[in-house]
N, C-alpha and C positions, 0 to 999 in steps of 0.2 A: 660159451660160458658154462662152466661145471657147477653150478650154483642154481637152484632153483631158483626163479620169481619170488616164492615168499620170502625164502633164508634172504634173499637181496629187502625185500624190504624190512625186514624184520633185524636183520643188519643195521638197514640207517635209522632204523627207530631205536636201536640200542645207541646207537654212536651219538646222534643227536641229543638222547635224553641227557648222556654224559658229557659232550662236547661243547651244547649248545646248537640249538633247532637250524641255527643256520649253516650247519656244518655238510661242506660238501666232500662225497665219500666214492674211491674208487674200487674195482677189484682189479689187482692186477700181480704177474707171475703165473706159472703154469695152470691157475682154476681158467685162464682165461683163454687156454687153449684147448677144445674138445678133443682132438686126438691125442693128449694124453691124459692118464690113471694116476687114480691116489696125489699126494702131495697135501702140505698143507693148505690153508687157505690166506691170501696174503691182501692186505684192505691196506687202502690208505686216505687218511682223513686231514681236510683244512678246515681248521677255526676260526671265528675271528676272538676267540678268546685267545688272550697273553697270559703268559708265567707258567709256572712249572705246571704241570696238568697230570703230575705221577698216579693223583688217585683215581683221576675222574678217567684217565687211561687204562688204569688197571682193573678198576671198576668195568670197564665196557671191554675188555678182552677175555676177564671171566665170562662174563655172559655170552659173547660172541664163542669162547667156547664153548658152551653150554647146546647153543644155539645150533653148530655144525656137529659138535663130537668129534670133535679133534684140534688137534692145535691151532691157532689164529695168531699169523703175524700182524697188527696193529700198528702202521706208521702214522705220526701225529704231527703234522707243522701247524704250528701257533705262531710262527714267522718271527720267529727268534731266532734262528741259524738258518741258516741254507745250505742244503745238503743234496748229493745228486741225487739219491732214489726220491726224492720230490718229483723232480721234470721226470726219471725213467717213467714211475711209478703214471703221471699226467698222461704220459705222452704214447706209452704202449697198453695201460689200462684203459678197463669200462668203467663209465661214468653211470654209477647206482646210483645218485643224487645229486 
């Protein structure tokens, strides 16, 4: 994992403040692989909160940029659509939360 210990917690403390505490958060895409470099950083998060979640998403990708210094992909399922990078994102990610 290319992601320090804290940036991981400090990640689900940003995502949960914005998501709701029960929000479970992965990482996953190339930070999740140590032989390789650079890339952004790619998180993805389930809620159990519903409806459009544009601010409280946007809200917590600022910060997670702020957090890494560099761009942060943020996927949000609040189990309104289903989408495949859900299961990619479960099933070949670490579970930070």
């Amino acid at each position: 994992m290319r992601i320090t210990n804290a940036q991981a917690e400090q990640a689900v403390t940003i995502i949960r403040d914005s998501l709701g505490a029960e929000a479970a958060v992965w990482l996953f895409g190339s930070r999740t692989d140590d032989t390789k470099r650079g890339g952004d950083v790619d998180l993805y998060a389930e809620t159990p909160l519903r409806g459009i979640l544009l601010n409280e998403t946007m809200r917590a990708k600022i910060a997670l940029n702020d957090l890494f210094g560099r761009s942060v992909d943020l996927v949000v399922n609040n189990h309104r659509k289903s989408r495949p990078i859900y299961q990619i994102a479960r099933e070949e990610g670490i579970r930070l939360a």
